[in-house]
C-alpha positions as CSV (number, residue, x, y, z in Angstrom):
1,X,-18.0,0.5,4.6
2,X,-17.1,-0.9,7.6
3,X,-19.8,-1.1,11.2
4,X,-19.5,1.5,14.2
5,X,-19.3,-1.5,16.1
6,X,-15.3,-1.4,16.4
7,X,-15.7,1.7,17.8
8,X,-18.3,1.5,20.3
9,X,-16.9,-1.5,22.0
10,X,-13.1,-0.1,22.9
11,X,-12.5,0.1,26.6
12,X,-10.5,3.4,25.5
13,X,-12.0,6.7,26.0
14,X,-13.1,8.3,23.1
15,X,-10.4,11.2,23.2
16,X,-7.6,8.7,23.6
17,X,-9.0,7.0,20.3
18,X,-9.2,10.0,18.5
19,X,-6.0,11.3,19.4
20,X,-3.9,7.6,18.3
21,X,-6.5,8.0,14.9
22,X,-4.4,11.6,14.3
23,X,-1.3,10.1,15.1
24,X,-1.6,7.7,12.6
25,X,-3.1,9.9,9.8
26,X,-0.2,11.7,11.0
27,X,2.3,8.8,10.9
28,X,3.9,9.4,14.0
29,X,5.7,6.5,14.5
30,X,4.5,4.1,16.9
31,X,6.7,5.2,19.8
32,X,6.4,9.1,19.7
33,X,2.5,8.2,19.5
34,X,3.4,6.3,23.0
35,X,4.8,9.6,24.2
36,X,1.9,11.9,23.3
37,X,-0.9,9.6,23.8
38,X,0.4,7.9,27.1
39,X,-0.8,4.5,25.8
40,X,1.0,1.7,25.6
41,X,3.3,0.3,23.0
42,X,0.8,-2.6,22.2
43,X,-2.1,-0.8,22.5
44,X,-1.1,1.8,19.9
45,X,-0.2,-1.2,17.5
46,X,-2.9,-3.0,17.7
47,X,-5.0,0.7,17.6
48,X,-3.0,1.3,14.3
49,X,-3.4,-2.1,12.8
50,X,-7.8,-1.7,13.5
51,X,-7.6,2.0,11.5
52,X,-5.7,0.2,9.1
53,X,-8.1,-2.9,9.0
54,X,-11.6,-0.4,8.5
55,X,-10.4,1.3,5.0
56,X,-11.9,0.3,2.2
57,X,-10.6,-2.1,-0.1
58,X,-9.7,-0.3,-3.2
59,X,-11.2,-1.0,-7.0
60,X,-9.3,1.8,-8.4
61,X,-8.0,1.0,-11.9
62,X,-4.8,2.7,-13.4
63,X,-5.6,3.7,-16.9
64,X,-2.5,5.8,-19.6
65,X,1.1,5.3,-18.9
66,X,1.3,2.5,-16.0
67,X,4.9,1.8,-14.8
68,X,5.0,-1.6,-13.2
69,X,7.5,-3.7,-10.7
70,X,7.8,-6.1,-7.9
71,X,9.6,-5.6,-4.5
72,X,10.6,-7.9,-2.0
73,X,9.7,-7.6,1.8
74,X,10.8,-8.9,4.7
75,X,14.7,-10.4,5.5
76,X,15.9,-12.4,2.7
77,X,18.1,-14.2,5.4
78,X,15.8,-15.5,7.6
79,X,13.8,-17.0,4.4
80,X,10.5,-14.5,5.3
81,X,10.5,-12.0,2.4
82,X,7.3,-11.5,0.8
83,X,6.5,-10.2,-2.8
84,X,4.4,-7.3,-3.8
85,X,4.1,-5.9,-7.2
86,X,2.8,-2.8,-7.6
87,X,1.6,-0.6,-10.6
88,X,1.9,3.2,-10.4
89,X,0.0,6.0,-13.1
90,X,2.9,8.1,-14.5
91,X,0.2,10.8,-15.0
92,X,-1.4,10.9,-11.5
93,X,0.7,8.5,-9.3
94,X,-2.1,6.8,-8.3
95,X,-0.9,3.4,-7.3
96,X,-2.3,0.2,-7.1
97,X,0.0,-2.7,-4.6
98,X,-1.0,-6.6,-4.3
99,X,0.4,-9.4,-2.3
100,X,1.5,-12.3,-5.0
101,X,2.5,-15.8,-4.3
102,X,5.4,-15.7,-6.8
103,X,6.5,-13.5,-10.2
104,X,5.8,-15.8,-12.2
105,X,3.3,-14.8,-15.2
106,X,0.4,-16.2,-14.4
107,X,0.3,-14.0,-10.7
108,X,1.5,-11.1,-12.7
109,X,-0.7,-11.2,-15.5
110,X,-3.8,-11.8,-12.9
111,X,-2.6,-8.6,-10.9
112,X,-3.0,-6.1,-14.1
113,X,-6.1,-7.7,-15.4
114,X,-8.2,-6.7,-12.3
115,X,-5.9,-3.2,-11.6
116,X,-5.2,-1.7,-15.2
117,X,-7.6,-1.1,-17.7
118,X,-7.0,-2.6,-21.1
119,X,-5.3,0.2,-23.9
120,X,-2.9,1.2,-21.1
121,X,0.6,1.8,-21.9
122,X,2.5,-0.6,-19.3
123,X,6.6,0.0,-18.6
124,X,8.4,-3.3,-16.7
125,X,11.5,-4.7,-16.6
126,X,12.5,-7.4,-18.4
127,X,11.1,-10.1,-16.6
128,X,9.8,-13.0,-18.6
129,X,7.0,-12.4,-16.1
130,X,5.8,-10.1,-18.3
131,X,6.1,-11.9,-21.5
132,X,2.7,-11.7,-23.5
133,X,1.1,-8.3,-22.7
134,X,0.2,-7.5,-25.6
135,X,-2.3,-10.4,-25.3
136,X,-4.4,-8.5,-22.7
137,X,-4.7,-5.2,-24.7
138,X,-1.8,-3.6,-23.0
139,X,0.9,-1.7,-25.3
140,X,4.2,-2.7,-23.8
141,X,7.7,-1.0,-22.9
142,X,10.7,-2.9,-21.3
143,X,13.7,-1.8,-19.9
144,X,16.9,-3.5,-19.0
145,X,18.5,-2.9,-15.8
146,X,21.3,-4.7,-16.7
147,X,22.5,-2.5,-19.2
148,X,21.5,0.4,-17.0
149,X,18.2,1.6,-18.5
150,X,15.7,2.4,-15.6
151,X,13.9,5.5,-17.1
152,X,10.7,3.8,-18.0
153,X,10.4,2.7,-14.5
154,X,12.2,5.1,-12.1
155,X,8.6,6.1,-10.4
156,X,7.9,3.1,-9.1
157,X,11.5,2.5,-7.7
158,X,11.0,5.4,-6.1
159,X,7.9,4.6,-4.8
160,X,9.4,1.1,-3.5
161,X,12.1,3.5,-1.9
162,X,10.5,6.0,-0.1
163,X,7.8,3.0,1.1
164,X,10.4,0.8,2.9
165,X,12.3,3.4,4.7
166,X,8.9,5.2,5.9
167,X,7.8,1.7,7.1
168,X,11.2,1.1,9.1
169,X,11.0,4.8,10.5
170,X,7.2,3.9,11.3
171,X,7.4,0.2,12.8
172,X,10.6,-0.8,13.1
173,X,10.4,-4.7,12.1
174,X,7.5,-5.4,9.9
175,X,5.0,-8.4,11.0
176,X,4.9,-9.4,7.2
177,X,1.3,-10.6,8.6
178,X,0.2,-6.7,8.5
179,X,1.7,-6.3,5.3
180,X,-1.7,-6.7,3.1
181,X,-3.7,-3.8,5.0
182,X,-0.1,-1.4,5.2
183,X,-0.3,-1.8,1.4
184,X,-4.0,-0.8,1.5
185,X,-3.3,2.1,3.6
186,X,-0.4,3.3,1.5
187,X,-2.7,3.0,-1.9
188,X,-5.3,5.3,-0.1
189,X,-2.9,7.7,1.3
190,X,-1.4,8.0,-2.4
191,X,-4.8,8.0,-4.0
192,X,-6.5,9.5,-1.8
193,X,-5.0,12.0,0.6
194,X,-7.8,13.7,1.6
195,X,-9.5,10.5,3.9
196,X,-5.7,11.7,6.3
197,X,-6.3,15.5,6.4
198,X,-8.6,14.9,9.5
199,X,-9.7,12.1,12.2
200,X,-13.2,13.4,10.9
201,X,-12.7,12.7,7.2
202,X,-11.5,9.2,8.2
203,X,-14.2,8.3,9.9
204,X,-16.7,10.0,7.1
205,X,-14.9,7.7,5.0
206,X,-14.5,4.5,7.1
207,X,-17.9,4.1,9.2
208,X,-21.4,3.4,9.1
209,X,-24.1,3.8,11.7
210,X,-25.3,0.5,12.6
C-alpha cells in the first residue's frame, strides 16, 4: 500500500485528478485525455506514470497449464529493445510479466521459480533457455515454430499482440524507462479488473491514510 501523501501534495485540484485517474482506468490515450481534461500533454504523462507507480507490486503465482514466452520491446534499430518474458494461466489468463536482462537460462529459470508454482504444466518454445524444467518440478511442453507448431503457446502471442498495439495506440513511443510499472499495470488489469471499474476502487486498492 502505498501513502496518501502523493495525493495531498498535487498542485491539481482534486476534480482534475480524479478525472485523468478515469481516463486512465479508461485508457484514453494520452492525447484525448488532453482534450477532456484540458491539461497538458506532460502533465497527463507524468499523472499517468504516478497512478501507474502507486499499484501494488504483484505476488500472484500461476499454478495448472502456464504457457510461457519472451517479447522484445523497444526499436531493434536504434539498439534500445528490452526483453520481457511473460507467463500466462491457460485456465484463467492471469498473467504474470518481468523485465529480464537476457534469455538466457539462468534469468528464465529465476523468473518461473518466484511466478509459477512447482507441479505446473509449462508450454515454451524451443529455446534452450528453457532446457532443464523438469529440474524445478515443472512438467514441460515445447513447440517448434519453425516447423509451424504454435498451438501450445498461441495465448501468450496473443497477449504479446494485443499489448504492443494498445501501448502504441496509448503512448505513442514508449520511454522503455516506464516499461517496468506498464507491465505492472497490465498484470493488474488482467488479474484484476475490478481495481479499473471505478476511480474509487483504485484508490480503495492503492492508498492508505497516513
Amino acid at each position: 500500500m502505498k501513502s496518501v501523501t502523493w495525493l495531498r501534495q498535487s498542485n491539481l485540484p482534486f476534480q482534475s485528478i480524479w478525472l485523468l485517474l478515469w481516463c486512465w482506468q479508461k485508457q484514453k490515450s494520452t492525447g484525448t485525455t488532453v482534450d477532456i481534461s484540458g491539461v497538458s500533454y506532460p502533465t497527463v504523462r507524468r499523472w499517468f506514470r504516478r497512478f501507474r507507480e502507486q499499484i501494488p507490486a504483484s505476488t500472484l503465482q500461476l499454478s495448472g497449464i502456464v504457457e510461457v514466452d519472451e517479447s522484445f520491446f523497444g526499436r531493434q534499430k536504434f539498439g534500445s529493445q528490452t526483453i520481457v518474458v511473460g507467463a500466462i494461466e491457460r485456465d484463467t489468463r492471469r498473467v504474470r510479466l518481468q523485465v529480464i536482462p537476457d534469455r538466457a537460462q539462468d534469468s528464465l529459470e529465476m523468473f518461473l521459480s518466484t511466478t509459477v508454482n512447482r507441479g505446473s504444466h509449462i508450454t515454451t518454445d524451443a529455446h534452450s533457455g528453457y532446457n532443464d524444467l523438469e529440474f524445478y518440478g515443472f512438467s514441460h511442453e515445447r513447440c517448434n515454430h519453425s516447423n509451424g507448431h504454435f498451438g501450445p503457446t498461441n495465448m501468450i502471442e496473443n497477449f504479446w499482440g494485443v499489448l504492443k498495439r494498445s501501448l502504441r495506440r496509448l503512448y505513442g513511443k514508449l520511454t522503455l524507462a516506464d516499461l517496468p510499472n506498464i507491465l505492472k499495470e497490465w498484470e493488474q488489469r488482467q488479474n484484476q479488473p475490478e481495481m479499473f471499474y471505478t476511480v474509487t476502487n483504485y484508490l480503495q486498492a492503492t492508498l492508505v491514510l497516513s
